[in-house]
Structures are given as C-alpha cells and as structure tokens.
N, C-alpha and C positions, 0 to 999 in steps of 0.2 A: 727103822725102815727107810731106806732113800728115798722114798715117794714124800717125805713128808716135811713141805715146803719150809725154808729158812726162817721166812715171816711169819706171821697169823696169814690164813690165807683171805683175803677181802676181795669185794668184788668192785666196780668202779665208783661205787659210792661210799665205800665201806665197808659194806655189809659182808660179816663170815657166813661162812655154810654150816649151819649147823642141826639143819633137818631134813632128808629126805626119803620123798615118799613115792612108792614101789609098784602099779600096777603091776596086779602078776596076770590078768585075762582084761580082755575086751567086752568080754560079754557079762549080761546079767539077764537074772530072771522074772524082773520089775521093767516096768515100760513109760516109768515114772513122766509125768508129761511135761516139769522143768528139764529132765535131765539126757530121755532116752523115748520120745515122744515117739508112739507106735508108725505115726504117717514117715517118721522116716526110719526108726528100727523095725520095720516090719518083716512078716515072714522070708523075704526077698532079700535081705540087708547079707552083707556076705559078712562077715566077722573071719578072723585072722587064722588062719591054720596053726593046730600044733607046733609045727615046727616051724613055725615063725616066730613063735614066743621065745622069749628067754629062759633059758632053763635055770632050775634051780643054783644050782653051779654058776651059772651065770650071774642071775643075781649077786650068790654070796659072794664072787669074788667084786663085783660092782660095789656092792655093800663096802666090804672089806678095806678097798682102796678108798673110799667116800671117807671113811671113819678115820682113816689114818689122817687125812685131811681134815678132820674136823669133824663133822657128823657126829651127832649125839644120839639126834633120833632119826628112828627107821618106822618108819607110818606103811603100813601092806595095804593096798588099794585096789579097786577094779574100773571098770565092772566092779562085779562083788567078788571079791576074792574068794569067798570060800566054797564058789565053782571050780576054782583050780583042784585037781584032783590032786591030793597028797599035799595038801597045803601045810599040815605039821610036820613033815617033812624039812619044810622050808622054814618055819618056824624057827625049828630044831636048831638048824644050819647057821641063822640069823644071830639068833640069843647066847651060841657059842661068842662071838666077837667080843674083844676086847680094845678100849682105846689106846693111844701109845702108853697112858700112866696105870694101865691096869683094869679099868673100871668097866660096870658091861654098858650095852648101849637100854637105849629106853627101846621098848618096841611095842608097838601097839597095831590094831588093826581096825577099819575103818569096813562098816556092813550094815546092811539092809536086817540084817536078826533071821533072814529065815531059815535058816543052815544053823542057826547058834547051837540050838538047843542038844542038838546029836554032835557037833564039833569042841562046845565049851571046854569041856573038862582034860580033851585031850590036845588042844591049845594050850591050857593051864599048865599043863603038865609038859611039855614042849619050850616052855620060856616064854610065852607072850607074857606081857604085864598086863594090860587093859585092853578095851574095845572100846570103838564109837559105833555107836547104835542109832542111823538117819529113822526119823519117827516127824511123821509133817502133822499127824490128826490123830485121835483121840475119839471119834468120831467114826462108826465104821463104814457108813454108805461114805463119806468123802475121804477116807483111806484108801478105799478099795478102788474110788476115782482116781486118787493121785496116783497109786502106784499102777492101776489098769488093768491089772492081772487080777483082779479082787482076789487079792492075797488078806487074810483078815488081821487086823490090827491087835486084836488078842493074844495072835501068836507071836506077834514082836513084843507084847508084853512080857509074857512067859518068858521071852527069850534074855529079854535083859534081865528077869530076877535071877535067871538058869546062869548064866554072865556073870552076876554078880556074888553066886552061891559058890559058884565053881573057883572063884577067887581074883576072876578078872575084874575087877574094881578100881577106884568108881567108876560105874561106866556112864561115860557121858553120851549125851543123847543129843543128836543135832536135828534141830528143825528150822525149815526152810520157810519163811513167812511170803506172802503174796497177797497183797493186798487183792479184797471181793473174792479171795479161795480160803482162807483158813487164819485170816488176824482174829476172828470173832475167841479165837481158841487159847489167845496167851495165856489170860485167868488160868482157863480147867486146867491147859498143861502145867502150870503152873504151881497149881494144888494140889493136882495128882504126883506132881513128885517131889515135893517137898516134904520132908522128912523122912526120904528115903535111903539120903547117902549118895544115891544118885547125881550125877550134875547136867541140869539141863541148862542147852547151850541155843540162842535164837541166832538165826544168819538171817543176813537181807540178803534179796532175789538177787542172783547176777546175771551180766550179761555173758558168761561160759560158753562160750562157741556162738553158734547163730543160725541154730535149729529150735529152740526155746520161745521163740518168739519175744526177745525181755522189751521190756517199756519201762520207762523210769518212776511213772505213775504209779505203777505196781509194786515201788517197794515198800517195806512196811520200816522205817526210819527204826536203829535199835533205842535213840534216844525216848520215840514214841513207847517200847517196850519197857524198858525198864521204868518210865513215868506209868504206865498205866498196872503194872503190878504193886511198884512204889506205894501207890495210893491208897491198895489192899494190904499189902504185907512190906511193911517200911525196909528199905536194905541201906543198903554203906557200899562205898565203893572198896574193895578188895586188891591190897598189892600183887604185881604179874609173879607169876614164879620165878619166871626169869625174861631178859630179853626178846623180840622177836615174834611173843607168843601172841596170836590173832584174835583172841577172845580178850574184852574187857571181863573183868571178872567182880560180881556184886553178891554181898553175902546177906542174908535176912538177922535182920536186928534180933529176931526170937532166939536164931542158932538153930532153925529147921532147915541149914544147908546153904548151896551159895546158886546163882547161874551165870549164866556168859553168853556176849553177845559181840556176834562177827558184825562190823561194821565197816563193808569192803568198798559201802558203795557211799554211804555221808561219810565216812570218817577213814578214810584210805590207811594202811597202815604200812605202803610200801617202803617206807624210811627205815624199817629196820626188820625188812624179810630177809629170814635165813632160809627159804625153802627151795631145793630142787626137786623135779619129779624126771621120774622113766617111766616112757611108755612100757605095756605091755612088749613091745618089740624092738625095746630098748632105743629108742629115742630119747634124750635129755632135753627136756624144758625147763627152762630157769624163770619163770614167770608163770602162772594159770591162764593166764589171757594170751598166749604166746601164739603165735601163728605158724612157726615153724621149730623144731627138734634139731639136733645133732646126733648122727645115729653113731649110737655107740657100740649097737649088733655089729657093725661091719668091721670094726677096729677088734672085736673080742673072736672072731672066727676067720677075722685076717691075720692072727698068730700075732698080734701086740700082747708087749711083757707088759707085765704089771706098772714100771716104771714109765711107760709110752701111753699107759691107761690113767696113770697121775698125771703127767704132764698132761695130755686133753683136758683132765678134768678142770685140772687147774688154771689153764688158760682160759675156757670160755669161763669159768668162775670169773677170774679177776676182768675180764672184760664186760660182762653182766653191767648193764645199765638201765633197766626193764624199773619200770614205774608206771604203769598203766594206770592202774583206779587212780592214782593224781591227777591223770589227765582225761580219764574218762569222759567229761562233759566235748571237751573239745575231738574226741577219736568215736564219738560211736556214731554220728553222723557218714553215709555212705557203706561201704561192704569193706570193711576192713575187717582179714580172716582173722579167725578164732579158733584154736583147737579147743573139741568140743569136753566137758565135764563128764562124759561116761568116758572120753578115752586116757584119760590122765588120773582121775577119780578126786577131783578135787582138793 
C-alpha cells in the first residue's frame, strides 16, 4: 500500500505508533466521580449527536490506514463503548484487518461490565480478543459511591466471569486507587482474584482533564502497592510482553497468577509510548493529557484519499513530542487545559 512510510514511522523522540485506541461514544452510564463527576455530567450536560460520531466505516477505514502505519493494537473505548448501538458490528469490521505481513491486529475493549453480560459471547464471536473490566471496590456501599449510579458491584463481577467463560480472556481488571477512598482494598482485591486467571491491574489517580478535582496527596504510589501485597503474598518482577506496554507486571511466587501497576504519576513512562487516541468525533490525540486534537472528521467527509489520510497521520506522528507525566510536577501548577478521561477513555 503507498501509505506505508519508507522508514519505521517515529515520532520526535522516537517513539513508533503501535497502539491506538478508539472512542466510539461520549457518553456512559456511570457518573463515576474520578472520571464523569455528576456536578458536571449532569442531567443538562449536552453529549454529542449521532451524527457527529464517527461512523463505523469511519473508524475502519482510520483503523485500516493506522495499521498500515504500524498499529498493532486497536483498544475500543468510551464513554462505555458498549452503549454504542451495534458495537459487534464494528467489532466485526476491526478483527477483519490485517497488517502489511499478514497477521491480524490485537483488539480489545475497555468497559465499565455493565452491558458484558448480554454482549460477551457475541463480541467473542465477532473477533474481540479480550476485555478490560474498570472495578475500583469490592465493597458495595463504596462501589455504588464511586460509580453514583448505585450500579451493584455483583453485577461487574458476574460480568467478568460471563467475559472470561465466553472466551474473552484474561480479562484484566483496572482499578483506580485514591488515597482516604478505596487504598484500604489492595489485600481483598487482591485475594479475591488471585487464582483466578484473571489479571488485576492497579493505576495511580491522574490528573485527566480538570473536572476531577486531582491532588497529588491523593495518589496512592504503585511502588506502596506492590510492597504492601508483597508482604502477604511474595511476587518477582515479570518481563513486559513487549515494548511501550504501561503496566509494570509482577507475578506471585505460589503461581496464583500475576498483576500490574500503572505508574503514570511516580514513574512516568512517556519514553516509550506508542499510543494515539480518536475522539468519539474523530479528533486525534497523541498524548492523554493533551489539550487539544487534530480533527480528522473534517479530512474524512472532505473527500481525502486514503493516501492524504496517511500522510496526516504520519506527520503529526513524526512531530509528536508530548511528555507530560515527565513534567508533570512543573505543568499542573495554574489552569493548564486537559482533555477530560471520559472523552478520549483513557
């Protein structure tokens, strides 16, 4: 295919593109209070019309030209994605792609679990490989606080074993620590899914936009986690799969499975991110913390070839110089914008 540049394609530090992840909706059905905090997604909040989204089509031919570039993985996000109506669909459409040497792409999706259970099997069956399943508590009065909807925490359980029966596996499970909301909980979660195949993964709080309210005080340090599991259930540090990947990964000495911990906030890992994200309305962010997009809507409904869709991509790629969490102590001083973590989906 002409699109697919002479070089490795790099960006100004280096770094290839070899992940990107997909908002297909703006909206979700959690009012989560890191992420989508009610005082400002309230009943009033206007969320994006139909036909502002990307279409299916859309996406896959973005996908399509990503991958020939290099793109490995394709991560589906929201909102909750599996609001988007006819999301297997798009599944479907994704999982057909092949890279220049033949091989398919990884693709996974990233959810809140409450839609799993009636979607799994026909996901599965559509070409997803896995899921991630967000789970902050264990606990159901402070679940039903975190996500505000008092949605019950039972049912995101169900929903990952329903996940993992159906063949999407391992499903990893991301929790969000906040110091004085839910550190008390490493252990149980801890225990509760260890030897299940499962892989639980911890994140430190970020600063994602600047409706969150973050404070630095509030994070809960991953190195604190794995020490304070450590002490109960001994683990080893665990080689990355590969490059780029955002989870340290630690496995328990017994072999009841392994987990992983984002550490975006002590231990930056901007030196070898491979990730872009599109918005739901097709905006391209090459950093999480990004302040502003490159809208790619306009180029895909102004009649750009596929070849004029590589070439964008490929430019703001190779000009990419985005290193935030390295600098983070010195940038979150004053109102410096944020696009916010429900609109990109993390």
């Amino acid at each position: 295919m002409s699109s697919i540049p002479s070089r490795p394609l790099g960006d100004a530090r280096g770094r290839p593109l070899r992940d990107l992840r997909i908002s297909v909706t703006d909206r979700c059905n959690f009012r989560c209070v890191y992420c989508m905090p009610k005082e400002i997604f309230g009943k009033d909040f206007v969320f994006r019309e139909r036909s502002e989204l990307l279409s299916f089509e859309e996406i896959e031919r973005l996908a399509r030209i990503a991958v020939s570039l290099g793109v490995r993985k394709l991560r589906l996000t929201g909102g909750e994605p599996l609001l988007r109506r006819g999301i297997e669909q798009l599944v479907q459409m994704l999982a057909a792609l092949r890279t220049p040497d033949g091989q398919p792409v990884d693709l996974a999706l990233t959810t809140n679990g409450s839609a799993l259970p009636v979607k799994a099997a026909a996901l599965k069956a559509a070409g997803l490989s896995r899921v991630t399943v967000s789970l902050d508590s264990l606990d159901e009065a402070r679940f039903q606080a975190i996500n505000d909807v008092k949605f019950p925490v039972s049912r995101v359980l169900k929903a990952i074993d329903v996940a993992a029966d159906a063949g999407l596996g391992p499903v990893k499970i991301n929790t969000v620590l906040k110091r004085g909301v839910n550190e008390d909980e490493i252990l149980p979660l801890a225990e509760h899914f260890r030897g299940t195949g499962h892989i639980l993964r911890f994140i430190e709080y970020m600063d994602v936009g600047t409706t969150n309210g973050w404070k630095l005080d509030e994070v809960v340090p991953s190195a604190e986690v794995v020490q304070r599991i450590h002490e109960k259930y001994p683990l080893e540090p665990v080689k990355a799969n590969e490059p780029g990947e955002t989870a340290t990964r630690w496995r328990y000495l017994d072999g009841a499975g392994e987990i992983g911990a984002i550490s975006s906030v002590t231990n930056a890992f901007c030196g070898n991110c491979s990730r872009a994200r599109i918005s739901a309305e097709g905006q391209l962010y090459t950093c999480l913390f990004a302040g502003s997009g490159f809208d790619l809507r306009a180029l895909l409904r102004g009649g750009a070839s596929d070849a004029e869709l590589a070439v964008a991509l490929t430019g703001l790629w190779r000009k990419r110089d985005d290193n935030y969490s390295e600098l983070r102590a010195a940038l979150t001083p004053g109102n410096r914008r944020r696009i916010e973590m429900s609109y990109i989906g993390g």
